[in-house]
PyMOL Python script that loads the backbone (N, CA, C, O; Angstrom):
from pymol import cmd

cmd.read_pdbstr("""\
ATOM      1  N   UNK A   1     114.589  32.387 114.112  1.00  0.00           N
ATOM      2  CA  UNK A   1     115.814  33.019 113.653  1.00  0.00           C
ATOM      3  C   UNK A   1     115.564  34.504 113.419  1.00  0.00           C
ATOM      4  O   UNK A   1     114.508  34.998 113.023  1.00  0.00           O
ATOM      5  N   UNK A   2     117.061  35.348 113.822  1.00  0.00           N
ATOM      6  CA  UNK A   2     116.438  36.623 113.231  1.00  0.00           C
ATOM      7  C   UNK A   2     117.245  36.774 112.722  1.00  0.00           C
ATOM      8  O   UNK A   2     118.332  36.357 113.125  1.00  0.00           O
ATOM      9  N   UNK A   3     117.032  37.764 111.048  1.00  0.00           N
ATOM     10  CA  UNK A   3     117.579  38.269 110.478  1.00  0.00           C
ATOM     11  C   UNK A   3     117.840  39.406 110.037  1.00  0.00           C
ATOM     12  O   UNK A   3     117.072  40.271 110.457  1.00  0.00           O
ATOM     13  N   UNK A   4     119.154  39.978 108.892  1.00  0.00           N
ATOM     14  CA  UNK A   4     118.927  41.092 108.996  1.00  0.00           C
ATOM     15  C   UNK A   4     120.207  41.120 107.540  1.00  0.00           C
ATOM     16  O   UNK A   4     121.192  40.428 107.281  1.00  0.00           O
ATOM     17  N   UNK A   5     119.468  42.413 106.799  1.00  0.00           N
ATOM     18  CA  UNK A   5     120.663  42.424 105.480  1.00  0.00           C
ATOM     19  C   UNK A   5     120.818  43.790 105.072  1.00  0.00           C
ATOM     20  O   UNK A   5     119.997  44.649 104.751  1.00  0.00           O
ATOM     21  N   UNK A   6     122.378  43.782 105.184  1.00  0.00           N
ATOM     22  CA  UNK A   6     122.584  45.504 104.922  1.00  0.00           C
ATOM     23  C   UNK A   6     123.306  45.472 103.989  1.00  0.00           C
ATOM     24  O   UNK A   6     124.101  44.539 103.870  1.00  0.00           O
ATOM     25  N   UNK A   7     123.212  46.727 102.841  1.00  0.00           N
ATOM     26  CA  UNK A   7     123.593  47.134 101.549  1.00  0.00           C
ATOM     27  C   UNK A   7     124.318  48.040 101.914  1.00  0.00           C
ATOM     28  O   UNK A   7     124.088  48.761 102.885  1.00  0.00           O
ATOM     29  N   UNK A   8     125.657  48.140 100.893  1.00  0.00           N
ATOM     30  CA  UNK A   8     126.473  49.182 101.347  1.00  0.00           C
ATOM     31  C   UNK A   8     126.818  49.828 100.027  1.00  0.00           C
ATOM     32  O   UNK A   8     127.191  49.086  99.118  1.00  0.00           O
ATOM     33  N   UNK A   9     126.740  51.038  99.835  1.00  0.00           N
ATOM     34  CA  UNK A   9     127.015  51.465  98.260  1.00  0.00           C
ATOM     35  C   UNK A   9     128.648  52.206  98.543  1.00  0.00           C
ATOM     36  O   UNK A   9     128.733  53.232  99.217  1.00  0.00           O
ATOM     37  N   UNK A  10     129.927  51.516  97.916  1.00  0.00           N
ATOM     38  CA  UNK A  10     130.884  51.946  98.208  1.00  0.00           C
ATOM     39  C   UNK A  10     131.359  52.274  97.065  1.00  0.00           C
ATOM     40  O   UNK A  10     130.456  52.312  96.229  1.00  0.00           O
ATOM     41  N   UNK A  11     132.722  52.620  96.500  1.00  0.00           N
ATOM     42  CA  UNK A  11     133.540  52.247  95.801  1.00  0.00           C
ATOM     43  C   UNK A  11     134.712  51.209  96.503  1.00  0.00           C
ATOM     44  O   UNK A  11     134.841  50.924  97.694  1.00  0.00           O
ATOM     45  N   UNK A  12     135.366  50.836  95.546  1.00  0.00           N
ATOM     46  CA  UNK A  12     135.630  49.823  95.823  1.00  0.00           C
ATOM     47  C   UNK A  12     135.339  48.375  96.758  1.00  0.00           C
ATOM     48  O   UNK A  12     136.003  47.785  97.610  1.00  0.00           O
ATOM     49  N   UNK A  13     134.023  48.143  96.145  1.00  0.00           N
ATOM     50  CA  UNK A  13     132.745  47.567  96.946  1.00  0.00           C
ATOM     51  C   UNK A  13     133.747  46.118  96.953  1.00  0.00           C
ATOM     52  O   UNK A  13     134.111  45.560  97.988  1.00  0.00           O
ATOM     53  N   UNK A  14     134.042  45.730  95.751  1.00  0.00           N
ATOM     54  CA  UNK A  14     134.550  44.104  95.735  1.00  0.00           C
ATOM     55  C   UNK A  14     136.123  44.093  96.620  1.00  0.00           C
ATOM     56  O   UNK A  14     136.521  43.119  97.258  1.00  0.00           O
ATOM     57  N   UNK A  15     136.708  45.120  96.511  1.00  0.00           N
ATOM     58  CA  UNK A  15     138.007  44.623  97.487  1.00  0.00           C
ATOM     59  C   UNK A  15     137.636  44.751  99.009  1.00  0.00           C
ATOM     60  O   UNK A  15     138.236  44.017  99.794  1.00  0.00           O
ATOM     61  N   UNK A  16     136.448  45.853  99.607  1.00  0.00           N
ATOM     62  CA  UNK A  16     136.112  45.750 100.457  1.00  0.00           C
ATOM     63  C   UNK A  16     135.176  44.376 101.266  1.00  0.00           C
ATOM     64  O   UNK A  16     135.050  44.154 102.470  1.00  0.00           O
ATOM     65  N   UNK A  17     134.679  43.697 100.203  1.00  0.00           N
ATOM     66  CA  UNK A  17     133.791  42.734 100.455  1.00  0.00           C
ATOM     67  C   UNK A  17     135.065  41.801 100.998  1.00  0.00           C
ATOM     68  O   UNK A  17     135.202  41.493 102.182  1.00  0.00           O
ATOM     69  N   UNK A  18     135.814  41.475 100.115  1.00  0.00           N
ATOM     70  CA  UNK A  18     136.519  40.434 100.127  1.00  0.00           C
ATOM     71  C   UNK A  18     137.878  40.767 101.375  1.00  0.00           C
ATOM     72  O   UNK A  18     138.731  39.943 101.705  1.00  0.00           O
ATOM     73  N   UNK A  19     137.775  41.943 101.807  1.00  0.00           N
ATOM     74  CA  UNK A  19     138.607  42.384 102.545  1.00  0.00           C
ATOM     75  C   UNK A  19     137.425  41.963 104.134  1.00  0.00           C
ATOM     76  O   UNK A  19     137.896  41.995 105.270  1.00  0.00           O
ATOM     77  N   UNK A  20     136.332  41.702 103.938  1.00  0.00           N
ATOM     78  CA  UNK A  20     135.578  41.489 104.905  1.00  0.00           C
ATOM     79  C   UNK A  20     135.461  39.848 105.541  1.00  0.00           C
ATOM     80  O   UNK A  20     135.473  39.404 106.690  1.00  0.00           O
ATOM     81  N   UNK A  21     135.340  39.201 104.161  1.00  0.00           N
ATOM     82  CA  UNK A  21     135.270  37.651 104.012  1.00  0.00           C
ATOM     83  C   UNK A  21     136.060  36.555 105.376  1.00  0.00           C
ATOM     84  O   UNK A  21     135.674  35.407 105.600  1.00  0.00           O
ATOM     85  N   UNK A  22     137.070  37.172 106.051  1.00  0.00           N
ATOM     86  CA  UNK A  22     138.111  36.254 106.519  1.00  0.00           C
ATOM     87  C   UNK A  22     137.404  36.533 107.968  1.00  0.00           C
ATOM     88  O   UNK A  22     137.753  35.712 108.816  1.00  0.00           O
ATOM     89  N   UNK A  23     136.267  37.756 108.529  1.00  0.00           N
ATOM     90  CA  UNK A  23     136.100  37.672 109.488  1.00  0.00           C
ATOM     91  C   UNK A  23     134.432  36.978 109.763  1.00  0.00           C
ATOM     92  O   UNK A  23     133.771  37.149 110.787  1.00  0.00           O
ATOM     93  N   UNK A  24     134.064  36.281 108.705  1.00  0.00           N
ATOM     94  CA  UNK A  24     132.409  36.146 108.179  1.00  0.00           C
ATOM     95  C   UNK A  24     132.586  34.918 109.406  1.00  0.00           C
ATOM     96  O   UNK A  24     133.466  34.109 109.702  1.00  0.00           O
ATOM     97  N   UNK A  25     131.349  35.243 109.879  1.00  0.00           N
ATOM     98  CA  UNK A  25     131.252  33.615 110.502  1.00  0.00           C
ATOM     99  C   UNK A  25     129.981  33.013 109.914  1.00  0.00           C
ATOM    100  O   UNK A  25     129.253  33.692 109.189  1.00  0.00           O
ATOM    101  N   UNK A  26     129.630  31.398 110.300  1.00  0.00           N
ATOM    102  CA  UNK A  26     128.648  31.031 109.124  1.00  0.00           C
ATOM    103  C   UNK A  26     127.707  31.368 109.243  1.00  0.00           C
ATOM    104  O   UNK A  26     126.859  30.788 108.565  1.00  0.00           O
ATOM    105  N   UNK A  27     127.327  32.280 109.979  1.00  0.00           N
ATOM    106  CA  UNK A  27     125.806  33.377 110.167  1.00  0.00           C
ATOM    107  C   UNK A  27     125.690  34.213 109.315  1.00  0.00           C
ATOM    108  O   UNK A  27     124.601  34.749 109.112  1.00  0.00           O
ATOM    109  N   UNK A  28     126.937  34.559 108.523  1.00  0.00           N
ATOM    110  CA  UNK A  28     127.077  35.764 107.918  1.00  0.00           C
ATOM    111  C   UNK A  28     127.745  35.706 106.154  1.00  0.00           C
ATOM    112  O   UNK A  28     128.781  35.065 105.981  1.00  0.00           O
ATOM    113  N   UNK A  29     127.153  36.322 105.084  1.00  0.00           N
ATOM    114  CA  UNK A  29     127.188  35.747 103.611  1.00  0.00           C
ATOM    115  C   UNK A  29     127.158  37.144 103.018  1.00  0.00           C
ATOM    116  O   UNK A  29     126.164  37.864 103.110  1.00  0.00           O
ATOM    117  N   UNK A  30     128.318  37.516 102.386  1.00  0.00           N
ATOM    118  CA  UNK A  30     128.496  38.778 101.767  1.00  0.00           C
ATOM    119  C   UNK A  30     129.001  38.898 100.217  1.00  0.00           C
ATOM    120  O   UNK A  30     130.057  38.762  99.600  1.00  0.00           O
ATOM    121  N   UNK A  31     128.273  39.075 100.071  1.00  0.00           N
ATOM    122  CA  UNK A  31     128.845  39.048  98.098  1.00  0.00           C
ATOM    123  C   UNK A  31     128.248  40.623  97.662  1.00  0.00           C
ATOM    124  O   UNK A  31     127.441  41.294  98.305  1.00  0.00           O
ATOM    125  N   UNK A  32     128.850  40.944  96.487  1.00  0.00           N
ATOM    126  CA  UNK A  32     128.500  42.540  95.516  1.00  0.00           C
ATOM    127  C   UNK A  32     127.629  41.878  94.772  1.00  0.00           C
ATOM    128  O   UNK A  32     127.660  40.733  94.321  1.00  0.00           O
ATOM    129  N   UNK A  33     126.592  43.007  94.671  1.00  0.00           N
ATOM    130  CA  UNK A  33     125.643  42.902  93.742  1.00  0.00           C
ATOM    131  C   UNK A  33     125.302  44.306  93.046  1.00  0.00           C
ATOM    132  O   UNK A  33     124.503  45.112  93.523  1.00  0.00           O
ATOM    133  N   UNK A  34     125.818  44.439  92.181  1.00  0.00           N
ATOM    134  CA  UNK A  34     125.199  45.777  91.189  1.00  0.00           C
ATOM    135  C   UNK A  34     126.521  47.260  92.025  1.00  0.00           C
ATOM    136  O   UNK A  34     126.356  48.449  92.299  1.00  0.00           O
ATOM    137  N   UNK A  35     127.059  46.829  92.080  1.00  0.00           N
ATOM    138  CA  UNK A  35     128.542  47.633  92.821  1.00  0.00           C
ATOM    139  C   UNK A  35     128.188  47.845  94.193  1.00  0.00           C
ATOM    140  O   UNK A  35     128.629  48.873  94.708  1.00  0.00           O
ATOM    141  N   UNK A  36     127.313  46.898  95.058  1.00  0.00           N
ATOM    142  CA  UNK A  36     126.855  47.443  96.617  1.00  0.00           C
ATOM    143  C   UNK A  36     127.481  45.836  97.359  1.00  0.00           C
ATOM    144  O   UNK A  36     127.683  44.678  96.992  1.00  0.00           O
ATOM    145  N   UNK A  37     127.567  46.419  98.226  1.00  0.00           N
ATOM    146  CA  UNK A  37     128.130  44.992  99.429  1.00  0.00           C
ATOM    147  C   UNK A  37     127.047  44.647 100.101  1.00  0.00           C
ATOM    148  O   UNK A  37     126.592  45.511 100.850  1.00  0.00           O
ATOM    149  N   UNK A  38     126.408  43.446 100.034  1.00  0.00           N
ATOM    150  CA  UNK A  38     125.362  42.904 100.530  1.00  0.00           C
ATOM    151  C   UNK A  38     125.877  41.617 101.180  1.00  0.00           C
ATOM    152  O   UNK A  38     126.309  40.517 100.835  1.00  0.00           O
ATOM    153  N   UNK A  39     125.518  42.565 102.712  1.00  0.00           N
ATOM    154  CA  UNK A  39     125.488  41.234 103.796  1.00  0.00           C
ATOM    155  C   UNK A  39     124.339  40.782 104.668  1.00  0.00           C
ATOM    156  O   UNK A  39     123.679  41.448 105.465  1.00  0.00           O
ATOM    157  N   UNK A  40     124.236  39.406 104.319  1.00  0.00           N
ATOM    158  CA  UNK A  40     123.139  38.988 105.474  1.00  0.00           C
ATOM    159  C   UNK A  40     123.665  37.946 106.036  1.00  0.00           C
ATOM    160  O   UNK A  40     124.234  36.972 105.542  1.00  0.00           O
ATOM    161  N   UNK A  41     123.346  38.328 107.495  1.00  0.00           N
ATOM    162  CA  UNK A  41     123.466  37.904 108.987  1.00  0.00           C
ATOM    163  C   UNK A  41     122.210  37.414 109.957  1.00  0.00           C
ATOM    164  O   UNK A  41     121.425  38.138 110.569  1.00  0.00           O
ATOM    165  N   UNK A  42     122.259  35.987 109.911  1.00  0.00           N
ATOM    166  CA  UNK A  42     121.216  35.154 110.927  1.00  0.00           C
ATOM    167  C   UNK A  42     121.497  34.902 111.865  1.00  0.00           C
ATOM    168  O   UNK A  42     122.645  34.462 111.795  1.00  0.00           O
ATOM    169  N   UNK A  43     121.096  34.890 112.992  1.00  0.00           N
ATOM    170  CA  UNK A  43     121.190  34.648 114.192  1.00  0.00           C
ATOM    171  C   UNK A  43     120.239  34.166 114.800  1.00  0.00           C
ATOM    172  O   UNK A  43     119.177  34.769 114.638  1.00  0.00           O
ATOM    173  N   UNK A  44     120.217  33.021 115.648  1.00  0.00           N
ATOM    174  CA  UNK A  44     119.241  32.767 116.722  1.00  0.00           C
ATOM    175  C   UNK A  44     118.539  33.588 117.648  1.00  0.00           C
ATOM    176  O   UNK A  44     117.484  32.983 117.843  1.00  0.00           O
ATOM    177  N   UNK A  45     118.537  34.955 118.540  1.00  0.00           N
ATOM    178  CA  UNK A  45     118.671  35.785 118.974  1.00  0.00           C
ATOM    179  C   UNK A  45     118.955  37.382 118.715  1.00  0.00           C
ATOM    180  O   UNK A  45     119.999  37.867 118.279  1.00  0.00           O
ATOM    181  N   UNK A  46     117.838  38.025 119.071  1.00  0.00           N
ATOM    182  CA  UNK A  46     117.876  39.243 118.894  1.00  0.00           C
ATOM    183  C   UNK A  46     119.441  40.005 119.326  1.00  0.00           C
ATOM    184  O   UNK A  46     119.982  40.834 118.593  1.00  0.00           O
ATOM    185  N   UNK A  47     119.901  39.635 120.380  1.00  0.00           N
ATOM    186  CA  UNK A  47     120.956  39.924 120.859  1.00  0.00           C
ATOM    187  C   UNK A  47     122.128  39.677 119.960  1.00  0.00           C
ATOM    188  O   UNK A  47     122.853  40.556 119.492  1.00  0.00           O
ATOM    189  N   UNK A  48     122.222  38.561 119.793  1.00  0.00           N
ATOM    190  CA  UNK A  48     123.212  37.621 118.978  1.00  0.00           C
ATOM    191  C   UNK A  48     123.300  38.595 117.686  1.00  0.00           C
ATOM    192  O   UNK A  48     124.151  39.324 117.177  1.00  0.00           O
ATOM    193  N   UNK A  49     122.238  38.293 117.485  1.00  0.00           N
ATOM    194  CA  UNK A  49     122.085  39.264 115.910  1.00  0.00           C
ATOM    195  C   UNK A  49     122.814  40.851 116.092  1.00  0.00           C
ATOM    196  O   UNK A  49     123.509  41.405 115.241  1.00  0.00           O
ATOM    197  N   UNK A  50     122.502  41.306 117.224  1.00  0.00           N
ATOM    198  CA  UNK A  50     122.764  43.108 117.186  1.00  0.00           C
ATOM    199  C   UNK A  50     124.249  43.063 117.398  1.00  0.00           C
ATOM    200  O   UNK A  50     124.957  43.928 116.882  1.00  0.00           O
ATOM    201  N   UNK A  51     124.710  42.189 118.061  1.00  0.00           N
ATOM    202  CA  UNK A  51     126.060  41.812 117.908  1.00  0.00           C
ATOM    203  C   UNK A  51     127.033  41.955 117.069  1.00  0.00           C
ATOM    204  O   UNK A  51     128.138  42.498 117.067  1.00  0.00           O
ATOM    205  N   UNK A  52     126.241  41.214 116.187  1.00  0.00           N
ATOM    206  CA  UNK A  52     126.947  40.238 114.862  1.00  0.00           C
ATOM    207  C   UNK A  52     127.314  42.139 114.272  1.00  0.00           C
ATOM    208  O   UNK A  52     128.368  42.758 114.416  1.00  0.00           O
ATOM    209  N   UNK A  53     125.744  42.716 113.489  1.00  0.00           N
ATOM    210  CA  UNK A  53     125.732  43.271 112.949  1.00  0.00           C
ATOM    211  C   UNK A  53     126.737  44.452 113.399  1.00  0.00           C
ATOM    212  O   UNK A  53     127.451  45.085 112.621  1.00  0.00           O
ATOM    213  N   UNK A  54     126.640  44.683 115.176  1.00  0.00           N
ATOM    214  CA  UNK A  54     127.782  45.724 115.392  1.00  0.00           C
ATOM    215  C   UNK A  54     129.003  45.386 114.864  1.00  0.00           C
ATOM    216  O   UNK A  54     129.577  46.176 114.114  1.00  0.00           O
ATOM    217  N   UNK A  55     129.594  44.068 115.219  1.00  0.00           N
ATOM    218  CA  UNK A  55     130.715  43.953 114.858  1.00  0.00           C
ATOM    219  C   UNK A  55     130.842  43.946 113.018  1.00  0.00           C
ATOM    220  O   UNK A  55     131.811  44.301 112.345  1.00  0.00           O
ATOM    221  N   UNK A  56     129.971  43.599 112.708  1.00  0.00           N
ATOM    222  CA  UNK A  56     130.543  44.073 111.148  1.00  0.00           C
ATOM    223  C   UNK A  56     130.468  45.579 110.832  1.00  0.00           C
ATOM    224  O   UNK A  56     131.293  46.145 110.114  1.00  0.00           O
ATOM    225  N   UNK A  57     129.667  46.045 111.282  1.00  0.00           N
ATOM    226  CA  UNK A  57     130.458  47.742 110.900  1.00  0.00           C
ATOM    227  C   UNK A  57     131.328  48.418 111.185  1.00  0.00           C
ATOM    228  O   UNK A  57     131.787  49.394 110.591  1.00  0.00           O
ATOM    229  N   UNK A  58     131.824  47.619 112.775  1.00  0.00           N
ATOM    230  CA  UNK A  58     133.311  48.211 112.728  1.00  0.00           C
ATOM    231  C   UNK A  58     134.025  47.704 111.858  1.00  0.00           C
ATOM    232  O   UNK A  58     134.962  48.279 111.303  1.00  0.00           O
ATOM    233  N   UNK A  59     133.557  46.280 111.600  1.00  0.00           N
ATOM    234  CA  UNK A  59     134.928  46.033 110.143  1.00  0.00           C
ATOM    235  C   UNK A  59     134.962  46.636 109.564  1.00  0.00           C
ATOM    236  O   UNK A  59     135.949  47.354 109.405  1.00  0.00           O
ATOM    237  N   UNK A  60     133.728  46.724 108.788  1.00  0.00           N
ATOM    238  CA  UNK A  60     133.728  47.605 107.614  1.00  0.00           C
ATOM    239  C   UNK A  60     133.996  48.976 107.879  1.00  0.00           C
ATOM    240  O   UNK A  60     134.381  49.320 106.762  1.00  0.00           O
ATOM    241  N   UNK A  61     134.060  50.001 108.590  1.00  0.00           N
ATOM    242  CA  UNK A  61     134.600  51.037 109.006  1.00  0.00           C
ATOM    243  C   UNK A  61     135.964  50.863 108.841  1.00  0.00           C
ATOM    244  O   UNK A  61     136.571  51.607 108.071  1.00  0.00           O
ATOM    245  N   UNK A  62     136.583  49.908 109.508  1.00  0.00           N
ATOM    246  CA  UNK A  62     137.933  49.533 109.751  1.00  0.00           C
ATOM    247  C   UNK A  62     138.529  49.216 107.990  1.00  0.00           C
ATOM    248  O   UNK A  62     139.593  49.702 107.607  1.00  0.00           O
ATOM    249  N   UNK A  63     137.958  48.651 107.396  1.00  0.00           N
ATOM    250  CA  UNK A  63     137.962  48.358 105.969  1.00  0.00           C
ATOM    251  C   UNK A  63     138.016  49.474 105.568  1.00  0.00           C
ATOM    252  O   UNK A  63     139.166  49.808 105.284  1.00  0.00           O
ATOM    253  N   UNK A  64     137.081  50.412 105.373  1.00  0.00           N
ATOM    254  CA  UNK A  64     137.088  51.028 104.297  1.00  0.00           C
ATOM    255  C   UNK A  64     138.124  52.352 104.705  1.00  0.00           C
ATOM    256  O   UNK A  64     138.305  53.209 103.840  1.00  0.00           O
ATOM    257  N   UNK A  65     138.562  52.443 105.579  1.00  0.00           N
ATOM    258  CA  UNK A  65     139.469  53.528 106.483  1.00  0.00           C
ATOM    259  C   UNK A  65     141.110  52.651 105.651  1.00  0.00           C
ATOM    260  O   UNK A  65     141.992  53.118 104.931  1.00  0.00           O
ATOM    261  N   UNK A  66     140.895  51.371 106.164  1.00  0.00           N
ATOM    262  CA  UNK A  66     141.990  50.813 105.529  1.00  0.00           C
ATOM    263  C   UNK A  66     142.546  51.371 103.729  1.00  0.00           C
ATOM    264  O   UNK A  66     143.547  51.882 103.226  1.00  0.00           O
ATOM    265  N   UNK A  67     140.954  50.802 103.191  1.00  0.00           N
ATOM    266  CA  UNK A  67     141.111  51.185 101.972  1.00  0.00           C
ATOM    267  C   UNK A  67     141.505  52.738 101.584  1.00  0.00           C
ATOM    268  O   UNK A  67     142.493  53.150 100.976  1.00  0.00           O
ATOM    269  N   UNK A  68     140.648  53.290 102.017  1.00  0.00           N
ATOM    270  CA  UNK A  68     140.588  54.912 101.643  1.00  0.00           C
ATOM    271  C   UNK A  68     142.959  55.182 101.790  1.00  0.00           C
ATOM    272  O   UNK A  68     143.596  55.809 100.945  1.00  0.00           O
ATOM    273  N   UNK A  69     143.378  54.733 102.608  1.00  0.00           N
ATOM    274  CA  UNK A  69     144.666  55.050 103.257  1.00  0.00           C
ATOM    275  C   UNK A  69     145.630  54.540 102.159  1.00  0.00           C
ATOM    276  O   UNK A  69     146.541  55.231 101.702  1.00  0.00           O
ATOM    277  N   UNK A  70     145.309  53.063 101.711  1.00  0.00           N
ATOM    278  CA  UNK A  70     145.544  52.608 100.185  1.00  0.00           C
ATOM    279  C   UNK A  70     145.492  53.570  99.522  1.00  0.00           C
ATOM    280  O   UNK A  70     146.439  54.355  99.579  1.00  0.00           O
ATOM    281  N   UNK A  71     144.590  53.793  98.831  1.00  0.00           N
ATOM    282  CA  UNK A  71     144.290  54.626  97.650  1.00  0.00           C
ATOM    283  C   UNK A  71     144.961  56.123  97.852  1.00  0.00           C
ATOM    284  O   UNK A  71     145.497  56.632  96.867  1.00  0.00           O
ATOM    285  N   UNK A  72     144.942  56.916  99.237  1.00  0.00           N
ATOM    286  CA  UNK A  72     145.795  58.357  98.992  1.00  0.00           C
ATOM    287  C   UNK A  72     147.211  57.693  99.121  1.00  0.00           C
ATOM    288  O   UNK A  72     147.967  58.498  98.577  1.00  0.00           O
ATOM    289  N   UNK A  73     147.920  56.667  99.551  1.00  0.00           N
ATOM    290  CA  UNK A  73     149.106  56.393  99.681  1.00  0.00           C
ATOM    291  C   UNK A  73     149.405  56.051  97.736  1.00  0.00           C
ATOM    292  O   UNK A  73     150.395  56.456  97.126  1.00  0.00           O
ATOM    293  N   UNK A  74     148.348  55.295  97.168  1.00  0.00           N
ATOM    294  CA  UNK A  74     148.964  55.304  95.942  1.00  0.00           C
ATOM    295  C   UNK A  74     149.010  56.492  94.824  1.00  0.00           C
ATOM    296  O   UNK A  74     149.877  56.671  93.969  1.00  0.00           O
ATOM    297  N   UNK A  75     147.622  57.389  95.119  1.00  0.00           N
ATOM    298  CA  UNK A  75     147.588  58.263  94.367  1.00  0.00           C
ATOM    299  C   UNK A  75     148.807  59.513  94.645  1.00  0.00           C
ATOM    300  O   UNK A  75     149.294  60.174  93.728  1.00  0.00           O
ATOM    301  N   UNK A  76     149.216  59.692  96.283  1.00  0.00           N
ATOM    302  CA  UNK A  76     150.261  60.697  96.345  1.00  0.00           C
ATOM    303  C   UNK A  76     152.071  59.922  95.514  1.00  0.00           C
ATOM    304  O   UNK A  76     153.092  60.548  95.229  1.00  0.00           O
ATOM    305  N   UNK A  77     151.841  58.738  95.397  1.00  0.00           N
ATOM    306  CA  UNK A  77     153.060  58.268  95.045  1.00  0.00           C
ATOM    307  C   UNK A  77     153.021  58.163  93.492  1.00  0.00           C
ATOM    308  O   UNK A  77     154.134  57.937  93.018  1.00  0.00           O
ATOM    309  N   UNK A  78     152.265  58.245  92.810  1.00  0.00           N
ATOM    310  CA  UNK A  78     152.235  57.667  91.228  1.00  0.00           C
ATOM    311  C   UNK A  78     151.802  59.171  90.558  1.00  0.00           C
ATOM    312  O   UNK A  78     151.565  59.200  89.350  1.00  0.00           O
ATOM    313  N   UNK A  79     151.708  60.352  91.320  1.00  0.00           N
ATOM    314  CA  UNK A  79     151.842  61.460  90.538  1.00  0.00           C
ATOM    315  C   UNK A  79     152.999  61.562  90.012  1.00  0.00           C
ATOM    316  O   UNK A  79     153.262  62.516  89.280  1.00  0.00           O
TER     317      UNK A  79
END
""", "prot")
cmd.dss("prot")
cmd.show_as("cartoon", "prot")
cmd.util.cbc("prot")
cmd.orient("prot")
């Protein structure tokens, strides 16, 4: 098996995690620990694995772009 576990130091680490959760497949286990997003991803295959891991950073790119768009949409409206 290969593995592999990446830490992500965000804000809003837990809505991002959980904003991640719906695309996890069972290779892949992401929970916050200490305000960081920690995911680890197993795979049979080196390949498989570089995969996996690409496709979760576009989520998370995609996530946190999401989020960031949240947060100026609420902060320009609640001044």
């Amino acid at each position: 098996m290969r593995r592999a576990t990446i830490r992500t130091q965000l804000d809003d680490a837990a809505v991002l995690a959980a904003s991640l959760e719906p695309d996890n497949t069972p290779e892949i286990e992401t929970s916050v620990e200490d305000g960081q997003i920690v995911t680890h991803i197993e795979r049979e295959t080196t390949g498989g694995l570089q995969s996996t891991v690409d496709d979760y950073v576009v989520n998370l790119s995609v996530a946190v772009q999401a989020v960031q768009i949240a947060n100026d949409y609420n902060d320009t409206n609640h001044e």
